[in-house]
Biopython code that builds the backbone (N, CA, C, O; Angstrom):
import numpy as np
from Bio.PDB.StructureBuilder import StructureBuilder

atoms = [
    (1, "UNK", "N", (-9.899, 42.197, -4.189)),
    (1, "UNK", "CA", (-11.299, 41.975, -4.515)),
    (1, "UNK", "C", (-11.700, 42.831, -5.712)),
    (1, "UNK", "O", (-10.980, 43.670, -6.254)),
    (2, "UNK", "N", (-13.356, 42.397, -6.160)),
    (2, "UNK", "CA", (-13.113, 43.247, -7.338)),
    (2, "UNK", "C", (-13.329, 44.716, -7.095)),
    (2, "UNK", "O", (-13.036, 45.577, -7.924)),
    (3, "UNK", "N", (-13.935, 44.992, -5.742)),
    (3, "UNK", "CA", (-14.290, 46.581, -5.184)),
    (3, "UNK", "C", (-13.119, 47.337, -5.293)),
    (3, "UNK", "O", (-13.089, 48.467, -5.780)),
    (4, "UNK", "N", (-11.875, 46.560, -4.720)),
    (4, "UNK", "CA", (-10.623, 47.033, -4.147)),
    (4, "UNK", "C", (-9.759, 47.430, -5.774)),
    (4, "UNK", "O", (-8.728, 48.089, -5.903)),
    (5, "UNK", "N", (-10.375, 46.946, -6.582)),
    (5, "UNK", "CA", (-9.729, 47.321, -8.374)),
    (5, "UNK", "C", (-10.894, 48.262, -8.913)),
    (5, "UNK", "O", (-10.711, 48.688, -10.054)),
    (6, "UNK", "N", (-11.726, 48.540, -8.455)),
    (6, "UNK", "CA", (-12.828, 48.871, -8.947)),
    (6, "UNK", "C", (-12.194, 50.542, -8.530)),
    (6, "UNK", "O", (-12.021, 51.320, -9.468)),
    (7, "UNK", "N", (-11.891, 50.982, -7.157)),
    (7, "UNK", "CA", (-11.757, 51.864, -6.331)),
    (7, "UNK", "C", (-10.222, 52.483, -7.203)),
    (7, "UNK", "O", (-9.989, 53.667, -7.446)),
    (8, "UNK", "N", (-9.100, 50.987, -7.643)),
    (8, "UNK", "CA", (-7.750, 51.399, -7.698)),
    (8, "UNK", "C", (-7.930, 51.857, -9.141)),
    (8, "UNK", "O", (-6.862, 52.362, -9.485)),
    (9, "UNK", "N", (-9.263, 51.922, -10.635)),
    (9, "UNK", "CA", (-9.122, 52.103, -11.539)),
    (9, "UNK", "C", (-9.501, 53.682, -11.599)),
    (9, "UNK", "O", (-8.966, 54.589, -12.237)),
    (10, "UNK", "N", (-10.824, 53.698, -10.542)),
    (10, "UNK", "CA", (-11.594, 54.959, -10.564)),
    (10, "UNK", "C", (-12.955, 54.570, -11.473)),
    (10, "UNK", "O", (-13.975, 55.258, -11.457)),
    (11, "UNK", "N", (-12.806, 53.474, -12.183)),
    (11, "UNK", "CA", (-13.853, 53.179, -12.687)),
    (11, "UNK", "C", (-15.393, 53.104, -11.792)),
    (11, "UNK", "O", (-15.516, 52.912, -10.583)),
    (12, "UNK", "N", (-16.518, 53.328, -12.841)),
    (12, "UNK", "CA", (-17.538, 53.138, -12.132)),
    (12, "UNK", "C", (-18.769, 51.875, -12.767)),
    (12, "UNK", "O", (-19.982, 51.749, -12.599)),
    (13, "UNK", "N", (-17.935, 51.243, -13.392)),
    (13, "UNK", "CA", (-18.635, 50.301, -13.942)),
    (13, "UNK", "C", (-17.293, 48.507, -14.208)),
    (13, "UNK", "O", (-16.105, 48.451, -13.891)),
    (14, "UNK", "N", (-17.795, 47.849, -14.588)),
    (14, "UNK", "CA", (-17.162, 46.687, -15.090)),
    (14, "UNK", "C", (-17.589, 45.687, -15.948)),
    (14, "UNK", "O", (-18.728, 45.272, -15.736)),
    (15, "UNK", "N", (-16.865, 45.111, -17.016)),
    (15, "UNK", "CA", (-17.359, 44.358, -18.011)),
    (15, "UNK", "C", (-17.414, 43.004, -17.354)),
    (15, "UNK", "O", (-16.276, 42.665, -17.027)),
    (16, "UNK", "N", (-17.943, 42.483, -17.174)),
    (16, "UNK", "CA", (-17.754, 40.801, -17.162)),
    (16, "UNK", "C", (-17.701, 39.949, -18.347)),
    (16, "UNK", "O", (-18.415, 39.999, -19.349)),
    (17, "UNK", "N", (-16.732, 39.155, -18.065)),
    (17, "UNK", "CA", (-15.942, 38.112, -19.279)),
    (17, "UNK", "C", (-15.853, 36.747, -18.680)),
    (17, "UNK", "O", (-15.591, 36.709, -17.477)),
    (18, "UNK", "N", (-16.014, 35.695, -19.272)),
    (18, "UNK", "CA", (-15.377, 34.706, -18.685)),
    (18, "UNK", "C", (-13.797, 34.288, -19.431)),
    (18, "UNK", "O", (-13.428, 35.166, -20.210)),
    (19, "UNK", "N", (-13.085, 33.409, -19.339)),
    (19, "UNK", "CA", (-11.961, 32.676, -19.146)),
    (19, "UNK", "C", (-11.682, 33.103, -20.968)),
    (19, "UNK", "O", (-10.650, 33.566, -21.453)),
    (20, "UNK", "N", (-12.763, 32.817, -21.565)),
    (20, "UNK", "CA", (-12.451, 33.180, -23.224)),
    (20, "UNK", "C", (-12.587, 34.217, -23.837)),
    (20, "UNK", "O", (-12.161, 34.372, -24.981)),
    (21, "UNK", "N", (-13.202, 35.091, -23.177)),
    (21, "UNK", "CA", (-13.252, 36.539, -23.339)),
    (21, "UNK", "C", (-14.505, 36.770, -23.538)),
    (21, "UNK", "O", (-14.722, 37.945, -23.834)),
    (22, "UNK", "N", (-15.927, 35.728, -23.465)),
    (22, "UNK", "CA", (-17.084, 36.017, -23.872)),
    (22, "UNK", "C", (-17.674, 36.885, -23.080)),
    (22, "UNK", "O", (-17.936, 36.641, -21.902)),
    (23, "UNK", "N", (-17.954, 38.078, -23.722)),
    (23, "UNK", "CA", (-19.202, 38.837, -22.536)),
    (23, "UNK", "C", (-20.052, 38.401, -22.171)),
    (23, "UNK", "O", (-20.678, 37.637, -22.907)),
    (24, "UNK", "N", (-20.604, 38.728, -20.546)),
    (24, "UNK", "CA", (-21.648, 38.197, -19.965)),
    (24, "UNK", "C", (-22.598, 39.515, -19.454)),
    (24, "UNK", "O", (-23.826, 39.430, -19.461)),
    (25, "UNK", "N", (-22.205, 40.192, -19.208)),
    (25, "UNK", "CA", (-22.550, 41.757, -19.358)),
    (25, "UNK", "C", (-21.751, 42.499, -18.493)),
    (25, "UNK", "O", (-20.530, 42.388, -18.607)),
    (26, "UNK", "N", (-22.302, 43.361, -17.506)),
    (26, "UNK", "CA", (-21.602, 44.666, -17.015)),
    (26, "UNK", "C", (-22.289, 44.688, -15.437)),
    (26, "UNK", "O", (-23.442, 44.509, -15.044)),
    (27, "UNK", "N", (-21.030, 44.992, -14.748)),
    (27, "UNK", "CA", (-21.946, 45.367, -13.029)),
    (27, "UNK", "C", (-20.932, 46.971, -12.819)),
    (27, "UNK", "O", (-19.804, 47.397, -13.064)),
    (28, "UNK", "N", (-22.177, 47.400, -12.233)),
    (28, "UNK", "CA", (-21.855, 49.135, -11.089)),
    (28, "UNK", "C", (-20.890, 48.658, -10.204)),
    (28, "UNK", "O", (-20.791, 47.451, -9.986)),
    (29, "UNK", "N", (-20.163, 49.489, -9.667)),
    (29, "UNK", "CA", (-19.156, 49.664, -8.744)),
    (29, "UNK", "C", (-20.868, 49.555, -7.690)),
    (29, "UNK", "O", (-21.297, 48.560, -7.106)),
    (30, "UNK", "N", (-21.378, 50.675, -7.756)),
    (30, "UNK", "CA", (-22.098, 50.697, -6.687)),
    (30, "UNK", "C", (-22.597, 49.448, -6.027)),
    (30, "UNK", "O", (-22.683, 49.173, -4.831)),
    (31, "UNK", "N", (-23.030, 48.485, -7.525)),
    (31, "UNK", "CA", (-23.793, 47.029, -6.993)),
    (31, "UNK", "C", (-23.036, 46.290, -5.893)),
    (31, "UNK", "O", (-23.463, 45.678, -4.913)),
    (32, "UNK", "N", (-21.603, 46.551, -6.393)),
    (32, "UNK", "CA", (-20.729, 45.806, -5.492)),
    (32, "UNK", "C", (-20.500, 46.100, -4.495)),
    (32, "UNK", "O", (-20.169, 45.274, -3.645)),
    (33, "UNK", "N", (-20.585, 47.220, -4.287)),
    (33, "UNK", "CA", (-20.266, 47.715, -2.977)),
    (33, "UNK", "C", (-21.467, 47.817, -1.970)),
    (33, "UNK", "O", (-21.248, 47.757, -0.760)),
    (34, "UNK", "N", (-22.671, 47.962, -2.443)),
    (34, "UNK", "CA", (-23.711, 46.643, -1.844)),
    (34, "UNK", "C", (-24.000, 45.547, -1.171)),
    (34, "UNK", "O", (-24.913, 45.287, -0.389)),
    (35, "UNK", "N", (-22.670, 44.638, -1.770)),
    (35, "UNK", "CA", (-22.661, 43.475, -1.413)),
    (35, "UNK", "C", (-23.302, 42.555, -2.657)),
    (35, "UNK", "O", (-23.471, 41.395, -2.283)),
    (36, "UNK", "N", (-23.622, 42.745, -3.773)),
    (36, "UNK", "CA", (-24.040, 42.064, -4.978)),
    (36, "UNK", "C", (-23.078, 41.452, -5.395)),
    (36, "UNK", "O", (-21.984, 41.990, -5.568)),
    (37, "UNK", "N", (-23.327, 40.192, -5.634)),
    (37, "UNK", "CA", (-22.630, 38.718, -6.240)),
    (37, "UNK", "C", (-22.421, 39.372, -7.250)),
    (37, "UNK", "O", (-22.980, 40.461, -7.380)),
    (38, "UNK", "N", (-21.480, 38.826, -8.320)),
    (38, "UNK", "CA", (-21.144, 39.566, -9.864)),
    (38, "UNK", "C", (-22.141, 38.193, -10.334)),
    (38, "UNK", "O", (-23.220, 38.460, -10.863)),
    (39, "UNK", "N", (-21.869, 37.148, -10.190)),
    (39, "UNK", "CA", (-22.669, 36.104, -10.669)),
    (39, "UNK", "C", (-24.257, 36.092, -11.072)),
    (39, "UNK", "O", (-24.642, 35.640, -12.150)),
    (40, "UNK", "N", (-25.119, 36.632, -10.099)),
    (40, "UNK", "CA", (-26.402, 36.809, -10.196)),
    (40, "UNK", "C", (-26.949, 38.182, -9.379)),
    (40, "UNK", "O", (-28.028, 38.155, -8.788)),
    (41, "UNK", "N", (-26.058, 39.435, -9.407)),
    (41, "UNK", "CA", (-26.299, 40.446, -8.718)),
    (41, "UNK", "C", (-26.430, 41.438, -10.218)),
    (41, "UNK", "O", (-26.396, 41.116, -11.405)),
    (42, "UNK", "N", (-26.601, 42.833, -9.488)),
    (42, "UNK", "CA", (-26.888, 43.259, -10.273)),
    (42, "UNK", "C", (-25.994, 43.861, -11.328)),
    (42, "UNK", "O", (-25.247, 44.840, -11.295)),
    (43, "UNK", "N", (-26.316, 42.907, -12.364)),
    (43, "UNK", "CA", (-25.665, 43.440, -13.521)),
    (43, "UNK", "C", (-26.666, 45.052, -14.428)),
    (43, "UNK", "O", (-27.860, 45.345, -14.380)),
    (44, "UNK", "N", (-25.911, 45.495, -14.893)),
    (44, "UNK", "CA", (-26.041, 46.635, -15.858)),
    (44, "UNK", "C", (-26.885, 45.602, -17.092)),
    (44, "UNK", "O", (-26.153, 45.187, -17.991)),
    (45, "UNK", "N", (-28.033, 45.288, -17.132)),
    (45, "UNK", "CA", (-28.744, 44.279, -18.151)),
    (45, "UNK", "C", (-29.240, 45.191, -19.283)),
    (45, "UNK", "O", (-29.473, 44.600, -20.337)),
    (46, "UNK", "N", (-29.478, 46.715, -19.265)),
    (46, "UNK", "CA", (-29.862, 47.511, -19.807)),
    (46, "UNK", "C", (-28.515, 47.841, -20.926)),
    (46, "UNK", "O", (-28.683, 48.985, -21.348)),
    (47, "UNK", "N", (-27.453, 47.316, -21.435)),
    (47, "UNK", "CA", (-26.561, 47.440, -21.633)),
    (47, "UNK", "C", (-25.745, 46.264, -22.635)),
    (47, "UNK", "O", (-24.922, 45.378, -22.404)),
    (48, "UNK", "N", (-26.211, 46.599, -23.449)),
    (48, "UNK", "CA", (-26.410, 45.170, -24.892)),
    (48, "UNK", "C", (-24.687, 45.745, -25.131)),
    (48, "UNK", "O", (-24.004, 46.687, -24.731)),
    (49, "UNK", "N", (-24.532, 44.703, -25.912)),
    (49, "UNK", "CA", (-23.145, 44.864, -26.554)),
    (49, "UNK", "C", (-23.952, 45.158, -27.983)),
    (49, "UNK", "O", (-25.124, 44.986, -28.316)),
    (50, "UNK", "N", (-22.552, 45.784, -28.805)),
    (50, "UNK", "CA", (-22.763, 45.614, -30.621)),
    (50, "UNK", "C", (-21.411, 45.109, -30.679)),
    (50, "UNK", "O", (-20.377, 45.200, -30.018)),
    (51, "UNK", "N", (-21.947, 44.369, -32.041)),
    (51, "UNK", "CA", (-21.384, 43.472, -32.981)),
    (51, "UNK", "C", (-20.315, 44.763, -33.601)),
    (51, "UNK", "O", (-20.831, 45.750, -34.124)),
    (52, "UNK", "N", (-18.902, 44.649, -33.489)),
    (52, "UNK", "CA", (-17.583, 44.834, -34.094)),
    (52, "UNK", "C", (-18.051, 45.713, -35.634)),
    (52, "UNK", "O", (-17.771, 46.896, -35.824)),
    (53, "UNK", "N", (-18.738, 44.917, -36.537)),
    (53, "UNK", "CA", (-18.851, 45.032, -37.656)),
    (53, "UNK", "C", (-20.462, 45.743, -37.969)),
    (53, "UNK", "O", (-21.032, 46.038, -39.019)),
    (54, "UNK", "N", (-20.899, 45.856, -36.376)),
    (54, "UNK", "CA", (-22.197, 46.846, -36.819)),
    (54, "UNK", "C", (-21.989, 47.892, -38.010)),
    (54, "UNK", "O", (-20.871, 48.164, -38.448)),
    (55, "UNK", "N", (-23.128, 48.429, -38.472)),
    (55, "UNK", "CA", (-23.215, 49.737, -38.944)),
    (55, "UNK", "C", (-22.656, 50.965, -38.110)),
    (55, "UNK", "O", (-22.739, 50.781, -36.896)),
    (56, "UNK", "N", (-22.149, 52.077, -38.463)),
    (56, "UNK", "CA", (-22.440, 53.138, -37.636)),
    (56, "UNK", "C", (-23.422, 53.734, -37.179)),
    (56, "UNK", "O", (-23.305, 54.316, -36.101)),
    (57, "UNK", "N", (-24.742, 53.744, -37.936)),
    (57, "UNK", "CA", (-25.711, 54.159, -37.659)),
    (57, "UNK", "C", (-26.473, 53.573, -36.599)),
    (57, "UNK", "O", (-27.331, 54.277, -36.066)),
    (58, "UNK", "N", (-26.238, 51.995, -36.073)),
    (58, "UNK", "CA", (-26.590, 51.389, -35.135)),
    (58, "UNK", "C", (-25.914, 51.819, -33.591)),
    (58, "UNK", "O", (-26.285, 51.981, -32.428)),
    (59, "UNK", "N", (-24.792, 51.879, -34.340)),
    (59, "UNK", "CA", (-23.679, 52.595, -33.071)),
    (59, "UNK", "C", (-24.025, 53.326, -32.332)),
    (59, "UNK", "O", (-24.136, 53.128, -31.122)),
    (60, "UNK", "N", (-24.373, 54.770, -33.197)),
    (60, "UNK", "CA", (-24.764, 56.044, -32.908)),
    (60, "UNK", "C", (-25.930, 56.105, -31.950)),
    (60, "UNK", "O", (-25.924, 56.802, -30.936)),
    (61, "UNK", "N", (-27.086, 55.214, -32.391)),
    (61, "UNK", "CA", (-28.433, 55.150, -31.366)),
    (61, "UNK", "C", (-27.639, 54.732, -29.919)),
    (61, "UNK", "O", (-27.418, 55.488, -28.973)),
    (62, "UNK", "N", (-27.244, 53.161, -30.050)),
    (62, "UNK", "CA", (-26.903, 52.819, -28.852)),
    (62, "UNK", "C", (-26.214, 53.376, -27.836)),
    (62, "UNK", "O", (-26.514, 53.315, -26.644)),
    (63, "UNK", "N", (-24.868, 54.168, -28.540)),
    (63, "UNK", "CA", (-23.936, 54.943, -27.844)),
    (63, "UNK", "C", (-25.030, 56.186, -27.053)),
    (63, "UNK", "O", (-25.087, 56.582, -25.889)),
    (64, "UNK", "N", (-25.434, 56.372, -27.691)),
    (64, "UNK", "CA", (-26.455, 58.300, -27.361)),
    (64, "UNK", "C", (-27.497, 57.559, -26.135)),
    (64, "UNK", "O", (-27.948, 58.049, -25.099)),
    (65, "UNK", "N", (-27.644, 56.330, -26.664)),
    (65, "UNK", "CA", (-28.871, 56.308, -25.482)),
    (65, "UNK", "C", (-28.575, 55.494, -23.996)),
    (65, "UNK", "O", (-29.321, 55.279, -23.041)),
    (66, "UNK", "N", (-27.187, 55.156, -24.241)),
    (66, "UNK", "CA", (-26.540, 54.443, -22.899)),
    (66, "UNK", "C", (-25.661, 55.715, -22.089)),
    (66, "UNK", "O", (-25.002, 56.715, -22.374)),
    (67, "UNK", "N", (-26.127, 54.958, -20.900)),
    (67, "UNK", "CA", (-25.552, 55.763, -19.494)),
    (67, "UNK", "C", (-24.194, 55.209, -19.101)),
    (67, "UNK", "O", (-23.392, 55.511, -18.217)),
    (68, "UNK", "N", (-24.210, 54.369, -19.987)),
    (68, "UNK", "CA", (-22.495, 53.523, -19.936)),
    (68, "UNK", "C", (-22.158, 53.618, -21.317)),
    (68, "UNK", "O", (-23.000, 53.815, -22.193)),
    (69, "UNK", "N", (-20.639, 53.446, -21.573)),
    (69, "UNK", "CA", (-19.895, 52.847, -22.259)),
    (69, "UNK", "C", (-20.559, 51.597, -23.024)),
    (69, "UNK", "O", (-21.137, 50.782, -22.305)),
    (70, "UNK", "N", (-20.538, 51.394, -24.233)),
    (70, "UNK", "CA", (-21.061, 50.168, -24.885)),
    (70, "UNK", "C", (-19.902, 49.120, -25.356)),
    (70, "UNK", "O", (-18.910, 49.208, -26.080)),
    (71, "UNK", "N", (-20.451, 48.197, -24.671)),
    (71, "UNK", "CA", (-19.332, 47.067, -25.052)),
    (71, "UNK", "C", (-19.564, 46.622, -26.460)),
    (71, "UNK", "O", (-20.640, 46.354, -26.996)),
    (72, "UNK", "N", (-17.944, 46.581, -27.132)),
    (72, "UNK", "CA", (-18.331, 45.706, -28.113)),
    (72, "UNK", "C", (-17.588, 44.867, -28.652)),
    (72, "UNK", "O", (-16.376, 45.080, -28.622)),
    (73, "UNK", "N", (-18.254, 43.312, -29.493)),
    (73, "UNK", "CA", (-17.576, 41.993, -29.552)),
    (73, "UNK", "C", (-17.437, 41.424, -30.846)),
    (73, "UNK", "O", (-18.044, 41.840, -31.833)),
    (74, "UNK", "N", (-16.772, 40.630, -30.844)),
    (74, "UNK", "CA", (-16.731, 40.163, -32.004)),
    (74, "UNK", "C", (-17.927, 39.429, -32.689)),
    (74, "UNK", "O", (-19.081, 39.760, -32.419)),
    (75, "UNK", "N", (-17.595, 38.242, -33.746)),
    (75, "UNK", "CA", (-19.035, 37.770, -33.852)),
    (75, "UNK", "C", (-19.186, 36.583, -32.977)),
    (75, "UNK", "O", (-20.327, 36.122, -32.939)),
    (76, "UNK", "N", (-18.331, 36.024, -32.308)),
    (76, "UNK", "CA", (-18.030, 35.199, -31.293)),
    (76, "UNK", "C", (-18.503, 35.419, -29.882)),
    (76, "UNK", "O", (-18.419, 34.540, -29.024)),
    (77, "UNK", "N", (-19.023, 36.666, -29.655)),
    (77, "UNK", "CA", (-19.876, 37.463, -28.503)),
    (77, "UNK", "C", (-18.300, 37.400, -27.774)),
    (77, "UNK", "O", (-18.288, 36.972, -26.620)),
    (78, "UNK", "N", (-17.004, 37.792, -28.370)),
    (78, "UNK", "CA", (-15.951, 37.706, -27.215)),
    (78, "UNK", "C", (-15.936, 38.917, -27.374)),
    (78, "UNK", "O", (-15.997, 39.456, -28.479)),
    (79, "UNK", "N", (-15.813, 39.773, -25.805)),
    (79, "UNK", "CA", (-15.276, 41.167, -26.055)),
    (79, "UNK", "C", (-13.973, 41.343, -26.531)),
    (79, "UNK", "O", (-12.938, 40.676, -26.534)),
    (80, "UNK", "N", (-14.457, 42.823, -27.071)),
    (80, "UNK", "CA", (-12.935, 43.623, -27.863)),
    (80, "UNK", "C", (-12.756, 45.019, -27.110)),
    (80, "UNK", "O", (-11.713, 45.669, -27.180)),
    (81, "UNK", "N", (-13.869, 45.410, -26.388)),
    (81, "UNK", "CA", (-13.257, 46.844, -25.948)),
    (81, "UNK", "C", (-14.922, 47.414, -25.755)),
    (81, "UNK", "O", (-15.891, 46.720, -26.062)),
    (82, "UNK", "N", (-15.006, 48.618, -25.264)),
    (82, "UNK", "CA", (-16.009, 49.368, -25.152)),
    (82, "UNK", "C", (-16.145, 51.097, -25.922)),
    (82, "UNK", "O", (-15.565, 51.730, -25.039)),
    (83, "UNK", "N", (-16.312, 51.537, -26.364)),
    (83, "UNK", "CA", (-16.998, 53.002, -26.665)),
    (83, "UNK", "C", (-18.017, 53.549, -26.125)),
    (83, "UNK", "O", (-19.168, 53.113, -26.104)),
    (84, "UNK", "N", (-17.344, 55.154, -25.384)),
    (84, "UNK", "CA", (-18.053, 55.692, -24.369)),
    (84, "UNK", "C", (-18.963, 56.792, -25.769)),
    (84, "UNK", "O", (-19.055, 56.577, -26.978)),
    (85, "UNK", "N", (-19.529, 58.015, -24.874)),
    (85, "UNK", "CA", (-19.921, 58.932, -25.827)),
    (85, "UNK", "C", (-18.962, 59.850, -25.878)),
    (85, "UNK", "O", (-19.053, 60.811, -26.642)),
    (86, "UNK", "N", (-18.107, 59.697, -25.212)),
    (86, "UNK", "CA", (-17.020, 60.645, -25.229)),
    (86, "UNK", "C", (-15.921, 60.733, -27.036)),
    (86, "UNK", "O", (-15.590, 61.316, -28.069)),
    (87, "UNK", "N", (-15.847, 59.226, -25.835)),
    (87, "UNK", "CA", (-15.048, 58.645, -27.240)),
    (87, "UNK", "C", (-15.532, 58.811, -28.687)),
    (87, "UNK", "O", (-14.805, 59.099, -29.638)),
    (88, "UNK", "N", (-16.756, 58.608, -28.725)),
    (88, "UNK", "CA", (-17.745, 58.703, -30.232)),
    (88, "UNK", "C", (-17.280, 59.870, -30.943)),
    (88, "UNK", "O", (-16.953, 60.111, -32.105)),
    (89, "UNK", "N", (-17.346, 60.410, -30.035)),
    (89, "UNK", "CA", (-17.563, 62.356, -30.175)),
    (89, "UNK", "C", (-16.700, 62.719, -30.485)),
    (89, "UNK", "O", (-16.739, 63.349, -31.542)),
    (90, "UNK", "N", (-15.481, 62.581, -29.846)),
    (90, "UNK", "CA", (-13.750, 62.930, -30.485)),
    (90, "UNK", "C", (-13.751, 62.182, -31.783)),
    (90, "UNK", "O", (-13.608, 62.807, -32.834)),
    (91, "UNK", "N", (-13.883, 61.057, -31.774)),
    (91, "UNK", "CA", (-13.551, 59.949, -33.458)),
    (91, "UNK", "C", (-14.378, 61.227, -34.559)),
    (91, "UNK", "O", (-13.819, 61.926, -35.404)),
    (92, "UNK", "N", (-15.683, 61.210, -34.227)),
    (92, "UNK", "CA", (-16.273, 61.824, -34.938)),
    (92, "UNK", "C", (-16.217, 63.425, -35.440)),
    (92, "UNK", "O", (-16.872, 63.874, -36.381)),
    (93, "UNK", "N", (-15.235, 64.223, -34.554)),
    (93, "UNK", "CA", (-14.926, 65.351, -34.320)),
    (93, "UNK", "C", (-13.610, 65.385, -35.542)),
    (93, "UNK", "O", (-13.386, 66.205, -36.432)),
    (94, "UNK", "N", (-12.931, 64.200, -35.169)),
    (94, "UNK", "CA", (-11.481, 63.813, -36.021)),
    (94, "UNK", "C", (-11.932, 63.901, -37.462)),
    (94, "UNK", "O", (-11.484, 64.733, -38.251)),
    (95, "UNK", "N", (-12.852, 62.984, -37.760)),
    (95, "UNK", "CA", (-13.444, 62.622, -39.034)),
    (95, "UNK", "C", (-14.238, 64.289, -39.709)),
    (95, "UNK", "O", (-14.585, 64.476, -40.875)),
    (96, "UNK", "N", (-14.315, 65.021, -38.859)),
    (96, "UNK", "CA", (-14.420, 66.037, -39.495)),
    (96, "UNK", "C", (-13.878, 67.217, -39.995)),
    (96, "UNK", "O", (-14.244, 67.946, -40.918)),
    (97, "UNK", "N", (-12.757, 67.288, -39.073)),
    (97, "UNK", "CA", (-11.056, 67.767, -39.261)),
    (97, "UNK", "C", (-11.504, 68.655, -37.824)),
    (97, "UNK", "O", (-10.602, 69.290, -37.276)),
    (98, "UNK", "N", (-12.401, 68.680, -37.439)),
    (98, "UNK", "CA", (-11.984, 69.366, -35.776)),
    (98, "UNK", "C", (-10.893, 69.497, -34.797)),
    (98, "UNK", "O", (-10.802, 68.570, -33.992)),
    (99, "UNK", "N", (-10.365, 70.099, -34.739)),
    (99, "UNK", "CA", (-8.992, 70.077, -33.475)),
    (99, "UNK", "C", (-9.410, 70.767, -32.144)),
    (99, "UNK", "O", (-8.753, 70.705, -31.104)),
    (100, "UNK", "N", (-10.568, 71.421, -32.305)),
    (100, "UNK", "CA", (-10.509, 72.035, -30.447)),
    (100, "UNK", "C", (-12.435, 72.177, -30.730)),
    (100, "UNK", "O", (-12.921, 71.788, -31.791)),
    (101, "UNK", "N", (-13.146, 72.669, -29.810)),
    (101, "UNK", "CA", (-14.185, 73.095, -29.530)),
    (101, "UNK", "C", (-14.016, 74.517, -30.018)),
    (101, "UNK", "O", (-14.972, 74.722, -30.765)),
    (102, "UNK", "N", (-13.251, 75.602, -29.951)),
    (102, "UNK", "CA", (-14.054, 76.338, -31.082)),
    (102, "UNK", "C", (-14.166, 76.714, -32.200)),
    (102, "UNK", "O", (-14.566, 77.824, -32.551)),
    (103, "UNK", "N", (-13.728, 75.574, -33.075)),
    (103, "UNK", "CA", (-14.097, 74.985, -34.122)),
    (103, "UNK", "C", (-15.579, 74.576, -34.695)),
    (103, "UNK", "O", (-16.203, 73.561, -34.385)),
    (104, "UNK", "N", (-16.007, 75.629, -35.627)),
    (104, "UNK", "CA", (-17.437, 75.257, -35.885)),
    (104, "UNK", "C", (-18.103, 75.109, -36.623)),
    (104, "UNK", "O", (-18.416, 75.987, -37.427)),
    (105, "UNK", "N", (-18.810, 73.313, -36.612)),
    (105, "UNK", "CA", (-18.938, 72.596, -38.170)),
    (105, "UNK", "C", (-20.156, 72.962, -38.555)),
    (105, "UNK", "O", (-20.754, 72.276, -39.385)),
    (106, "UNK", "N", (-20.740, 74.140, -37.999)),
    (106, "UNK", "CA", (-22.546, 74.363, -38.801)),
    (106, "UNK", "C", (-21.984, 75.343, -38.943)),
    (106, "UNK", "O", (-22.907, 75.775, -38.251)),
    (107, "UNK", "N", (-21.079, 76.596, -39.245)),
    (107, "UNK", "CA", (-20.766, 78.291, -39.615)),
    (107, "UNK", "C", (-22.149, 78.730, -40.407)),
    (107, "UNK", "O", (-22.283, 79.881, -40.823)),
]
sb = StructureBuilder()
sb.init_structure("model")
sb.init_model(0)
sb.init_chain("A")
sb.init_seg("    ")
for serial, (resi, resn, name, xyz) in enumerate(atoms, 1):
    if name == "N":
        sb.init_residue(resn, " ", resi, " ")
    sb.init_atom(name, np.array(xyz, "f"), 0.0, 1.0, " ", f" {name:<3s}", serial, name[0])
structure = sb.get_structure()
């Protein structure tokens, strides 16, 4: 079931896709374990995808202000993958030549 993959990933969230890869949005582990349909239960609706080829600067808002991972798709609305804030933060850490935390880019 999807609880029983949900439990075996450790994940606490899930993307929903159909058959072509189009996103439809995102449901909580919790919803499911509820008893919420993925179909018309509660999805994560607060939780837009961006467009592949966004700006960064669009990125940056969305990423900072989601409590999830942001999905994001092509221009086809098919998913390609998600970016957490975690993730942001290391890319962006890289891009600055950072290698550890006490490393410090305001001296």
């Amino acid at each position: 079931t999807a609880l029983e993959r949900f439990d075996a990933s450790g994940k606490t969230f899930g993307v929903l896709i159909d058959a072509d890869r189009t996103y439809r949005g995102m449901v909580s582990r919790d919803a499911l374990a509820k008893g919420a349909a993925v179909q018309g239960g509660e999805r994560l609706d607060s939780v837009s995808a961006i467009e592949a080829e966004a700006p960064l600067s669009g990125l940056l808002t969305q990423v900072a202000e989601s409590p999830w991972p942001v999905p994001v798709t092509d221009r086809q609305n098919r998913y390609v993958g998600a970016i957490s804030k975690s993730a942001l933060l290391e890319t962006l850490g890289r891009a600055r030549g950072l290698t550890s935390a006490r490393q410090r880019p305001f001296a």
